[in-house]
N, C-alpha and C positions, 0 to 999 in steps of 0.2 A: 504494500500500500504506500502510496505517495502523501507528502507532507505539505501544503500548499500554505509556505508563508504569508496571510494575509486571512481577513477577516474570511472565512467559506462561503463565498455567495452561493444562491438557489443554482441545482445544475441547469448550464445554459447561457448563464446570465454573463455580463461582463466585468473586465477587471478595468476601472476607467471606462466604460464603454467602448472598449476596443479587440478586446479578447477573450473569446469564452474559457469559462473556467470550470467547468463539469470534471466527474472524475477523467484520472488521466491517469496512465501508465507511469513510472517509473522514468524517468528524463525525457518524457515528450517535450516538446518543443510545438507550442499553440501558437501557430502562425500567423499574421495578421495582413501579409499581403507584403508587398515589396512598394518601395517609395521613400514615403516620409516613416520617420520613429514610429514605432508602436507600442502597447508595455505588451508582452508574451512571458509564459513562465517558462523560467530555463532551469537546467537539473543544478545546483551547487558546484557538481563535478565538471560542467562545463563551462565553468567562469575561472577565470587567472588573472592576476596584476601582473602588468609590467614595472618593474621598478626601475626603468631606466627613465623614467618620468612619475611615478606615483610615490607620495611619502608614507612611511610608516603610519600606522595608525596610532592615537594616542591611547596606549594601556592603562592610564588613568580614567579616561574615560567608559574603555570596554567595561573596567571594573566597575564605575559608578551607575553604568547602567544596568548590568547586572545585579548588581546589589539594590536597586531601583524597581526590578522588574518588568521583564523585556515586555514589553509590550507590539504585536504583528499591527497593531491598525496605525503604529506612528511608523513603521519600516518604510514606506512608499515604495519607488521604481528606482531599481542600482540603473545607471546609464552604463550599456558596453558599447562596443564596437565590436560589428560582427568581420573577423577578419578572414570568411572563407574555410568550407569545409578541405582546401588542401592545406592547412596549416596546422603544427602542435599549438593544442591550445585556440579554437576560436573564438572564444565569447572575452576580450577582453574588457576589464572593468574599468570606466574612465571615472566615476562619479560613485562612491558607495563600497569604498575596500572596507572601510570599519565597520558597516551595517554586515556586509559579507561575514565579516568575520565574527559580528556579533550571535547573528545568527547561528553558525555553525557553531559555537560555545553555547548557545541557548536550547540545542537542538541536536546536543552530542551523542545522542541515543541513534538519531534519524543518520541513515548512511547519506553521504554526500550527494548521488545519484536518485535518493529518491525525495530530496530535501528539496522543491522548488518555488525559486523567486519570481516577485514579478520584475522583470529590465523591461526599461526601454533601447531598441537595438538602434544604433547607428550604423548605416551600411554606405561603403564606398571612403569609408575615410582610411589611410595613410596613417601611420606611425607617429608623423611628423602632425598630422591634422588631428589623433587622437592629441597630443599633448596640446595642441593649442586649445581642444573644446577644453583638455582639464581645467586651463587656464582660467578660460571662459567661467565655467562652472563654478570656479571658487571665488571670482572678485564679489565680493562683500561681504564673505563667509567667514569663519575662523579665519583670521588672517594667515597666508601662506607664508613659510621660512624662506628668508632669501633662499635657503639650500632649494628647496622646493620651486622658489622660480627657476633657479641656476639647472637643475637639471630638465625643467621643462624648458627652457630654453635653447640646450642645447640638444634634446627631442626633439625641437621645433627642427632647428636647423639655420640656428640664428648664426649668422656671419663670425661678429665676434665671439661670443663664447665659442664654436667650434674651432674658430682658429686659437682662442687661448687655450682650451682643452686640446690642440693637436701641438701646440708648443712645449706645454709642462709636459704630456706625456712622452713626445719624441727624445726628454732626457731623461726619460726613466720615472718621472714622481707620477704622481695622481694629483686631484684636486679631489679632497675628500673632508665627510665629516669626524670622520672616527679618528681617532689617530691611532695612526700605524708607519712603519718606517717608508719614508720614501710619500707621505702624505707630505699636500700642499695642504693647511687646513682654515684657508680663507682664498673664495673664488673673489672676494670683494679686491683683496691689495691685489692678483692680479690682475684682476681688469685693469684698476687703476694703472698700475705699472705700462699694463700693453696702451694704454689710452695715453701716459704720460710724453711717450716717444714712440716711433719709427719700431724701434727691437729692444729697446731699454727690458720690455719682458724675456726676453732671449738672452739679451746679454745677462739678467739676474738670474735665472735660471740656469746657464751656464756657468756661473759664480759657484753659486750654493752645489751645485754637481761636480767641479772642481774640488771644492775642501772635503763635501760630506757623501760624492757619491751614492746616495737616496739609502741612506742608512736611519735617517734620523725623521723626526716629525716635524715640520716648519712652517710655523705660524703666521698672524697675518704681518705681526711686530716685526719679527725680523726677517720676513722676507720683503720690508717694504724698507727695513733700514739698512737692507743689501743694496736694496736702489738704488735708495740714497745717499750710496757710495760711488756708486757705477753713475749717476748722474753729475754727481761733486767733482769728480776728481778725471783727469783725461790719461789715457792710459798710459803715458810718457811719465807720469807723475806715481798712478798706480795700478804696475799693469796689472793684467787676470792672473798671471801666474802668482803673482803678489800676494794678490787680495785671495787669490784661493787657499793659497800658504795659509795668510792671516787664520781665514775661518777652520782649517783643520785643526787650528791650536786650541779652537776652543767648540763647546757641541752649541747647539740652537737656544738649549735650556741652559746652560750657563751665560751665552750673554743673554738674555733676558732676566735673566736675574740679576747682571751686571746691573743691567739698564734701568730694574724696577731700583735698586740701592741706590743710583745717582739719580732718581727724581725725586728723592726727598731732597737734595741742592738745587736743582732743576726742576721749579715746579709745575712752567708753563711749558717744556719740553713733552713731547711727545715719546711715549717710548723707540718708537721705532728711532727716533732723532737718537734717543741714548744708546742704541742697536749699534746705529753706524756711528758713533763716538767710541764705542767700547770695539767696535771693529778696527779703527783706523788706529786706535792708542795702540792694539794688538799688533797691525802691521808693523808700527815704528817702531816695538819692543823688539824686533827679529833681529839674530845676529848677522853680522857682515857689514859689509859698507855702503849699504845703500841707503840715500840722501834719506832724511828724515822728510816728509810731507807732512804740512798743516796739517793741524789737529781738526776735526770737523765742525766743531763747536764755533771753533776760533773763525772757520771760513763764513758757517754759514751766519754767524755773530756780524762780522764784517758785513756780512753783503746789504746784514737786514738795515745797519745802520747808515748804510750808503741808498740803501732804497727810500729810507725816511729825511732823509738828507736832502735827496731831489724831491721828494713828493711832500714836503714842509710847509704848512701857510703862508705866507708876507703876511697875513697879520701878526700885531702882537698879541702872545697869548692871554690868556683874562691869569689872575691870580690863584694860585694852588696853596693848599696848606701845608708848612712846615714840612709834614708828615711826607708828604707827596712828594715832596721838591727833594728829601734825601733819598727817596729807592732810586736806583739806579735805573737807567734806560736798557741798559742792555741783560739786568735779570731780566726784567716785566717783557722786554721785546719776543713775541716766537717767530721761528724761525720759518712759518711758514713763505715769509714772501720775501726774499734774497732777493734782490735785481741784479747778480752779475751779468754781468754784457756780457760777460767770455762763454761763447757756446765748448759745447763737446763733441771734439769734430772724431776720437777715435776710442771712443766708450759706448759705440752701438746705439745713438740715441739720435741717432736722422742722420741726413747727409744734405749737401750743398745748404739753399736755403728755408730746409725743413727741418735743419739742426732747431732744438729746443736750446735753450740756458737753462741751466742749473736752479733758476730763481723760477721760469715757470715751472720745473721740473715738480722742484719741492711744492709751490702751490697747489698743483696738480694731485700731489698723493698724501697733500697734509691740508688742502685749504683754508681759505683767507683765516688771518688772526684774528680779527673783530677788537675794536677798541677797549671792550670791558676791563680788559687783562687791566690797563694801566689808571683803573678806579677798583678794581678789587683791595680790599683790608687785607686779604691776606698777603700780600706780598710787604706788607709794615709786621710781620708779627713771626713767630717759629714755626717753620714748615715741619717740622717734626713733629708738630701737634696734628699734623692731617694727614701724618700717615702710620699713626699708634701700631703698636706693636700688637700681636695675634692677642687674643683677649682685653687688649688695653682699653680705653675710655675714650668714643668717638664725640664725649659734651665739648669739651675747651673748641674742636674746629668749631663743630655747630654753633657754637656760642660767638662766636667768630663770623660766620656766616649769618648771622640771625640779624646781624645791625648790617651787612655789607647790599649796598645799591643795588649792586650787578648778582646777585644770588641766582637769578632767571636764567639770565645770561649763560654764565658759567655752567651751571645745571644743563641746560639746552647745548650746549657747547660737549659737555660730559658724556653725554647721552649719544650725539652724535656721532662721538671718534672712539666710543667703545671703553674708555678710560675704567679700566679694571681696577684699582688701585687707588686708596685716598680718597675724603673728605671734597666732594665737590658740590658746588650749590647747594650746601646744608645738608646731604644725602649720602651714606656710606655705600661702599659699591655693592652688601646686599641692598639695599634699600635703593637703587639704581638699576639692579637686575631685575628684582621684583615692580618695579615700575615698565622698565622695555618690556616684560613677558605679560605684562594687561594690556600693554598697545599694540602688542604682536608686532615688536620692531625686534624682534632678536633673528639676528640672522644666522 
């Protein structure tokens, strides 16, 4: 006997008004004509997800509805696409992998084959046409995970994610969520990177495959403070053989951990910034005689104060307080907007007159600074208060943040660069995480 997920209409009758639903054999398949969608019941055993575009279901929820009590009159119609009886696997499921799978846990008795749903069938779409309905289907829904666009995207057959996914793969890594050795595990600083330059993604990949050989797991930090390197500096100053030395010296999770220690000094630096700081101190530490190269800090310090230098009012400024007038310009300055003129004609980042500079480069993978920086209170007070030690006392920042103007700001600024670490706009970075997973911005 057959299991017909859904309230048992009178035999005869319809599901939607479009498919009879009378007894039925064991995986029939109630057809309702070819053309437009229709809902038909299909066996369990003839439905699959493709995961090359569908995201995991949330196990939080399978439980809460379980423990709820599944209820068949709120199931509705799983969307598939019907992909041809020559193929393994034809009913795949674009819209309804959780409800599937609810079911099947609600119904663990009922064998797969005689357990049947209603779908609505899509016919005639493409691989590439299923992930775009997925797309379709989720805009206003549970917000989708970047990951979840990033692989429907590249299901689509979108231009650049497949040519950034044919770039990290041809050197061996992956772009992945999990970490695993030889995982990229942010599709975001790739892009950026391939968006920032001509091959800038080539040449950093090339980089991190020179020291680490895809040994190791490389995150979105330091793979974006490899850049940051390979954009900074021209290969006459430091080549790849150099800088790949450099990074063998040390694994991905050591400088990162460099780099989270220097932003208690550095508190408007970015980690990646302290990535490739803690990179280039590394190359200069090598033994032999080769010429020591600017520190990064010191370069990209320079540029910023040459870019605000040319971009300075003529007016006179209005009056600051005491307090103001002693921070320094060059803590408070970040380093996102360098204006060196000097492009980089032989570090992979354009050629002729499609060379990028280093100042849009940095722009590019860390954008603009925003003025708040240089009215925030924290920058008059101990940066060591915002980033307490494991168990320590997150009040003194807060208390700090609580009288400061720019709170919003900074917070909105926080939120957007991912900033794992420390006291920003009043908020500790669980209380930062718990915030992006209600607005469904976690990527």
């Amino acid at each position: 006997m057959s299991t017909i997920l859904a309230h048992p209409p009178a035999a005869g009758a319809a599901i939607d008004g479009l498919a009879p639903a009378g007894p039925v054999d064991a995986g029939a398949v109630l057809a309702v004509g070819d053309g437009a969608p229709g809902i038909v019941l299909l066996a369990a055993a003839e439905l699959f997800v493709d995961p090359s575009y569908q995201r995991e279901p949330d196990p939080r929820w399978l439980l809460a509805t379980l423990k709820a009590g599944f209820d068949p009159a709120l199931f509705g119609a799983l969307e598939v696409s019907d992909r041809g009886s020559g193929v393994a696997g034809r009913f795949a499921v674009v819209d309804g992998q959780g409800r599937l799978e609810l079911a099947q846990l609600a119904h663990r008795d009922v064998p797969a084959g005689s357990l049947l749903l209603p779908c609505r069938i899509h016919r005639g779409l493409t691989v590439e046409g299923e992930a775009a309905l997925y797309r379709r289907l989720f805009k206003g829904r549970r917000p989708l995970t970047g990951w979840d666009i990033w692989k429907a995207r590249v299901r689509e057959g979108d231009p650049t994610a497949v040519e950034i996914t044919r770039i990290v793969g041809d050197a061996g890594w992956g772009l992945a969520r999990r970490r695993a050795p030889g995982a990229i595990t942010s599709y975001r600083a790739a892009e950026q990177l391939h968006a920032a330059g001509d091959t800038l993604l080539a040449a950093t990949i090339a980089a991190i495959t020179a020291g680490w050989a895809c040994e190791y797991v490389v995150d979105r930090d330091v793979l974006a403070g490899v850049g940051l390197v390979r954009a900074a500096y021209t290969d006459r100053e430091l080549s790849p053989r150099r800088l790949g030395a450099a990074l063998a010296e040390r694994t991905p999770v050591q400088l990162a951990t460099q780099a989270r220690r220097d932003q208690v000094a550095h508190r408007y630096r970015r980690i990646s910034e302290l990535v490739a700081a803690a990179i280039v101190d590394v190359a200069n530490d090598g033994r032999g005689t080769r010429p020591r190269i600017e520190p990064y800090l010191t370069r990209a310090t320079r540029t910023t104060t040459t870019r605000r230098a040319q971009t300075a009012p003529t007016s006179t400024p209005g009056p600051t307080s005491p307090a103001r007038r002693q921070a320094p310009v060059a803590t408070l300055a970040p380093v996102p907007v360098p204006a060196d003129p000097r492009t980089v004609p032989a570090n992979g980042v354009g050629d002729g007159d499609d060379r990028l500079s280093f100042a849009e480069i940095a722009a590019a993978l860390l954008g603009p600074p925003g003025d708040w920086r240089e009215k925030a209170l924290c920058a008059q007070t101990d940066p060591e208060a915002f980033y307490p030690e494991k168990g320590g006392s997150t009040a003194p920042a807060k208390q700090v943040c609580a009288g400061c103007e720019v709170r919003d700001d900074c917070l909105a600024d926080a939120l957007a660069h991912d900033e794992r670490f420390g006291v920003w706009g009043g908020l500790s970075e669980r209380e930062r995480r718990g915030r992006a997973v209600r607005a469904g911005a976690v990527a």
